[in-house]
C-alpha positions in Angstrom: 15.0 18.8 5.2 15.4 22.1 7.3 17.4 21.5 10.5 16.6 23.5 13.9 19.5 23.0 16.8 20.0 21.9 20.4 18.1 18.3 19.7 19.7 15.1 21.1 21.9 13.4 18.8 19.6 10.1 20.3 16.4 11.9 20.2 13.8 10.9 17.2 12.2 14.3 17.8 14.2 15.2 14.8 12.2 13.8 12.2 9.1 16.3 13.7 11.6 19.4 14.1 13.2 18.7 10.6 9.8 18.2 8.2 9.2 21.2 10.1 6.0 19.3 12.2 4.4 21.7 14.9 1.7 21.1 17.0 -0.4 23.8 15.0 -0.3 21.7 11.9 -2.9 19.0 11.0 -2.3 15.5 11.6 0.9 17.1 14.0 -0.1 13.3 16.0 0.9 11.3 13.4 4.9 12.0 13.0 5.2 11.2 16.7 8.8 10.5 17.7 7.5 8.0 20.3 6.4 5.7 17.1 10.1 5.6 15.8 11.4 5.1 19.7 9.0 2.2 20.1 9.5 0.4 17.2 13.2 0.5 17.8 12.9 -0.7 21.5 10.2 -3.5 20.3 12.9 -4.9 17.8 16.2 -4.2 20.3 18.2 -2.0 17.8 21.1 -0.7 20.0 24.1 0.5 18.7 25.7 4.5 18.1 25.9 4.6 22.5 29.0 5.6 22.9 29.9 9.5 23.4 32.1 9.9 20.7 29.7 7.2 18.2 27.8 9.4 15.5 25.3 7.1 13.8 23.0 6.1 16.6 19.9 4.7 15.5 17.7 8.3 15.1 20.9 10.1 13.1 21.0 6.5 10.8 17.0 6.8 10.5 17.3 10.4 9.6 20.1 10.2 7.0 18.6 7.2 5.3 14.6 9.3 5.0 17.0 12.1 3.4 18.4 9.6 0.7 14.6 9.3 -0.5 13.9 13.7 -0.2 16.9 14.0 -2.5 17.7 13.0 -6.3 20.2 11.8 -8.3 23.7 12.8 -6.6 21.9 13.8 -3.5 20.6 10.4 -2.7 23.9 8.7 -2.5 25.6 7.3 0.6 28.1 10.0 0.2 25.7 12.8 0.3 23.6 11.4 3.3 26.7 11.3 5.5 27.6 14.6 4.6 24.2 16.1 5.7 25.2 14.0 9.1 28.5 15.9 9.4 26.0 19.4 8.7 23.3 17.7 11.8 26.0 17.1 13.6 27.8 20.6 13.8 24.1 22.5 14.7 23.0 19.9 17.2 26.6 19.1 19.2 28.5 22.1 17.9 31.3 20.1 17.0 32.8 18.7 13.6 32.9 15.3 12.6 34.8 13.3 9.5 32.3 12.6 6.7 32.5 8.7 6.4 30.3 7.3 4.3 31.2 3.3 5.1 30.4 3.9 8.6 27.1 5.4 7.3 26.7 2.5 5.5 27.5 -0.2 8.2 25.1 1.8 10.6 22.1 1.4 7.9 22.5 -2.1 7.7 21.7 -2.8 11.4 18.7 -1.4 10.7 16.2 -4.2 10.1 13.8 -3.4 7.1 10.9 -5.2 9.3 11.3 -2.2 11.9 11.5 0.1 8.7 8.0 -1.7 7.6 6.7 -1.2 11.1 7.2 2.5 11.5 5.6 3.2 7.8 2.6 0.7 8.5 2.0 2.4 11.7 1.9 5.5 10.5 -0.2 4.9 7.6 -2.6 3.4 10.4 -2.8 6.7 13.0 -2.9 9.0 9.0 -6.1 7.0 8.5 -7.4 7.4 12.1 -7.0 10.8 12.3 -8.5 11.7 8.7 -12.0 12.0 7.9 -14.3 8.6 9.0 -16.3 7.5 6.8 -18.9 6.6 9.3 -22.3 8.1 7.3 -22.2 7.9 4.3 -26.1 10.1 3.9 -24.4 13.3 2.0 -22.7 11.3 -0.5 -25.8 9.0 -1.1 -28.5 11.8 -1.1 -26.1 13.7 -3.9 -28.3 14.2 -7.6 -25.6 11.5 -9.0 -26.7 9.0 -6.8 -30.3 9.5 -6.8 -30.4 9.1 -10.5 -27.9 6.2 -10.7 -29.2 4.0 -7.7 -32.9 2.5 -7.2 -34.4 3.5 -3.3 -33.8 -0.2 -2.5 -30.2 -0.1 -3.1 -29.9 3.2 -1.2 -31.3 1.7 1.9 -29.4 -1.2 1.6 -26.0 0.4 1.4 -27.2 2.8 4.1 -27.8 -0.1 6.2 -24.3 -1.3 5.8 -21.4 -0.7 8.7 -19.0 2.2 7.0 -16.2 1.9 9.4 -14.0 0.1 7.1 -10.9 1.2 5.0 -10.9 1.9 1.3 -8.2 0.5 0.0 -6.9 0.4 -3.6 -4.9 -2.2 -5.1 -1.7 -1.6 -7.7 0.7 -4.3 -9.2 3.7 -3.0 -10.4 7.5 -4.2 -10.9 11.0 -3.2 -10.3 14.5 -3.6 -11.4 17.2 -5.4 -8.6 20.4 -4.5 -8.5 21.9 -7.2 -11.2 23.7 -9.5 -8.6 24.2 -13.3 -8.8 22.0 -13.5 -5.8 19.1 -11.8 -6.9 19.3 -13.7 -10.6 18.7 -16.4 -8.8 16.1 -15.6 -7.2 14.9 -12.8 -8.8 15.7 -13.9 -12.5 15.1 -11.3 -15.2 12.8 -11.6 -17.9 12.5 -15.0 -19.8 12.1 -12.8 -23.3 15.5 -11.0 -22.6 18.6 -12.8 -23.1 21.1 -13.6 -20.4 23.0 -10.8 -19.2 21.0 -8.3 -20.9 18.5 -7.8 -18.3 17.7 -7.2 -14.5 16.0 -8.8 -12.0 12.5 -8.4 -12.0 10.2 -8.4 -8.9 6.8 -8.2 -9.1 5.3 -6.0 -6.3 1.4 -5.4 -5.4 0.4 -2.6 -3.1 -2.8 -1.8 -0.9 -2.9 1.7 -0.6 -5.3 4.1 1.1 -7.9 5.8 -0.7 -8.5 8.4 2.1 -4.8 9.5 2.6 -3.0 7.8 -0.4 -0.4 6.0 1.8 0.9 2.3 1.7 -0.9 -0.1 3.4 0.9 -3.3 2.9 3.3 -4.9 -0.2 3.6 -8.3 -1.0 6.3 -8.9 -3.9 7.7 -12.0 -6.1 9.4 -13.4 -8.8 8.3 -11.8 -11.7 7.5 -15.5 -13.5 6.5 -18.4 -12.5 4.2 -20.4 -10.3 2.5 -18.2 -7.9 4.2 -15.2 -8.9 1.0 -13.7 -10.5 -0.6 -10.3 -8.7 -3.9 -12.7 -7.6 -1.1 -15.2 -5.7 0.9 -11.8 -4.3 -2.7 -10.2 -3.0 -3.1 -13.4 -1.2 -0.4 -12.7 0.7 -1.5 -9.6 1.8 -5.3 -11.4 2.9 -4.1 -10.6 6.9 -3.7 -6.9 5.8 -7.5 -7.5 5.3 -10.2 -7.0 7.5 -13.9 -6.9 7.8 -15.9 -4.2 6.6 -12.9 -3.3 4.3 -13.8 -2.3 0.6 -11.2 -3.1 -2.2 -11.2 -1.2 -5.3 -9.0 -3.2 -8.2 -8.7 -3.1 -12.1 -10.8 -6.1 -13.9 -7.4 -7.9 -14.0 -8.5 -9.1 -10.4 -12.5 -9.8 -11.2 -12.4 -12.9 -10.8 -14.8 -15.5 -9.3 -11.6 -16.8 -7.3 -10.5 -13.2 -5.7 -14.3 -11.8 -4.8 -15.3 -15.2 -3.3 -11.9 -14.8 -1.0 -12.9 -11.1 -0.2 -16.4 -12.3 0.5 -14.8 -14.9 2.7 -13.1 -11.9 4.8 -16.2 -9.8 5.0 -14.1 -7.4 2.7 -16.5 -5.8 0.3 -14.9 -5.0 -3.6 -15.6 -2.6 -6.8 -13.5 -3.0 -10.0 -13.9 -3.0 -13.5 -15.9 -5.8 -14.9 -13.6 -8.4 -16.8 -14.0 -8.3 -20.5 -13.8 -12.1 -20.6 -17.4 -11.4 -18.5 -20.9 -10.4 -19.9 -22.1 -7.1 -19.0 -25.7 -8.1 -19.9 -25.8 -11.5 -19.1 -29.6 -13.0 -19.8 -30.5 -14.5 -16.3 -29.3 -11.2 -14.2 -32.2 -9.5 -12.2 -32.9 -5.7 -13.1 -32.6 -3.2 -10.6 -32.5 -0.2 -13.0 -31.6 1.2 -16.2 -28.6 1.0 -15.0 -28.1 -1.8 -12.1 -28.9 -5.4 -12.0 -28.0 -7.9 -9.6 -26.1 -11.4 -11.5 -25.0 -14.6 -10.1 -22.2 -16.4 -10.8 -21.4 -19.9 -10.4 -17.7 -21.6 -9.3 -15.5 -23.4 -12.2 -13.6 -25.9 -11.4 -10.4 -26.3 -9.0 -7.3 -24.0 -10.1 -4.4 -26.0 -9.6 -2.8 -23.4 -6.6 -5.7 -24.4 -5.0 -6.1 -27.5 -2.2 -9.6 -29.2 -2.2 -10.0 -28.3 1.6 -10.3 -24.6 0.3 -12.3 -25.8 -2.9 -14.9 -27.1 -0.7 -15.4 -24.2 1.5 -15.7 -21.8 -1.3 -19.4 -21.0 -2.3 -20.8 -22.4 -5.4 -22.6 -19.0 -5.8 -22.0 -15.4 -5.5 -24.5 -12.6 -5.9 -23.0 -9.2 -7.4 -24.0 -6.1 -9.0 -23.2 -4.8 -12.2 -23.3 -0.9 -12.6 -23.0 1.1 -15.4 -20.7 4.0 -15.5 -21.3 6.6 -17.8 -17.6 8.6 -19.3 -18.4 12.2 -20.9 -14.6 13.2 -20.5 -12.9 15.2 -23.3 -10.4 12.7 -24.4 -11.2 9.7 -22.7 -11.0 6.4 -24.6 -14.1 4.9 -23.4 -17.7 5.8 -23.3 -18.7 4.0 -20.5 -17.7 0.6 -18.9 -19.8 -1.8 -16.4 -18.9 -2.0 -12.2 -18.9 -5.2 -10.8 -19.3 -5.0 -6.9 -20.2 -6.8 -3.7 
């Protein structure tokens, strides 16, 4: 992080001065210091007013984004609080003590929901200020398209609103620090014996497609009931919202998860499941390629309360697409769509 001087020790301009963000540069509207200000004053974090204080809010902010530039040595507490007393001596001229505890105590009156606030907000003005997706006639009238979708389809899809976001989902999970509290309520994996292993959560992410930033993250135990990535994206359903599409691995097609996306007016594309037919006799043929199938509910999971049952629809309509793969290398030949 470069540094330029003469910048209030209070002021969140920093963070646009120090990633070296001037109005010449694209997307110069989304680092605004106002967005850090705000969601401070929103949440009431006060503290650092004194003169002679040296973590205020913007300096704890600062130090604690430079823990995540850095590696290894860099990223400790240590290291952030001495790239304070560096801030400190070309903004105020003077010399402070490094003191990493104070650091320390300063990060931890810094809520993570405000943290979470800032980073959704600017993922939201990235998205608004990148390219809309509002036509989508080049891409459609492209030789791929022509050849892989009928003149019926293309109309259809033409006819659809475009406003929404495209957003791609990612399960993951990630080590705890191995404390009593998170064992309990993060316990490590069943298959690894006691005190050999570290907490495990299980994380999913929505993350933009247009500017590859997080969305949203829901996160749970990593076993047991609803801990699995369908129960976590649930979580997530008022990230959601109409006119959204979803693209997931075949891990999530499922009648359960498309019949809640359809219930959001969120459209989704993702691998077909193997479990599923790819030619199934009763589907309608669109193309060589495209054929519209429908599938019909099971019975009642056990997460799921009969109110909900009955409003889910005993039918969906999809479309199965097949997907060609001439890459050097790849391990598949091809592999079947299933979309809304």
């Amino acid at each position: 992080m470069s540094i330029l001087p003469r910048l209030s020790l209070r002021c969140f301009s920093m963070f646009q001065r120090s990633m070296i963000q001037t109005n010449e540069l694209p997307l110069c509207e989304v680092l605004d210091s106002s967005l850090f200000a705000k969601a401070f004053n929103e949440d009431e974090v006060v503290f650092g007013i004194a003169d002679e204080d040296v973590f205020t809010p913007a300096i704890t902010l600062w130090a604690m984004i430079s823990q995540f530039l850095f590696k290894q040595e860099s990223r400790s507490c240590k290291a952030a609080a001495g790239r304070v007393v560096s801030l400190i001596a070309q903004i105020a001229g003077r010399v402070v003590a490094q003191n990493a505890g104070n650091y320390c105590r300063a990060k931890a009156r810094i809520p993570v929901a405000t943290i979470k606030k800032i980073a959704l907000r600017l993922t939201s003005q990235a998205e608004t200020g990148c390219l809309k997706f509002d036509d989508l006639t080049t891409v459609l009238d492209s030789d791929q398209a022509e050849d892989r979708l009928s003149p019926r389809v293309i109309a259809e899809i033409r006819s659809l609103p475009t406003g929404g976001r495209i957003i791609m989902v990612d399960g993951f999970t990630i080590d705890a620090p191995d404390t009593a509290e998170n064992q309990k309520k993060y316990p490590q994996n069943p298959a690894q014996k006691e005190g050999l292993g570290f907490p495990i959560l299980r994380c999913v992410c929505l993350i933009s497609m247009i500017t590859g930033m997080l969305i949203d993250l829901g996160y749970a135990a990593y076993s047991g009931k609803g801990t699995g990535e369908t129960a976590i994206l649930r979580q997530l359903s008022s990230t959601l919202r109409a006119g959204d599409i979803v693209v997931a691995d075949s891990y999530h097609c499922t009648y359960w998860f498309i019949a809640f996306c359809i219930k959001l007016g969120v459209h989704v594309v993702m691998k077909n499941h193997h479990q599923r037919d790819d030619n199934p006799r009763d589907a309608k043929r669109i193309s060589a390629t495209e054929r519209t199938v429908n599938w019909s509910r099971g019975p009642r999971p056990n997460w799921m309360s009969r109110k909900e049952y009955r409003h889910t629809p005993e039918i969906i309509e999809l479309r199965l697409s097949d997907v060609s793969v001439d890459t050097p290398g790849s391990r598949s030949e091809g592999f079947t769509i299933t979309t809304t």
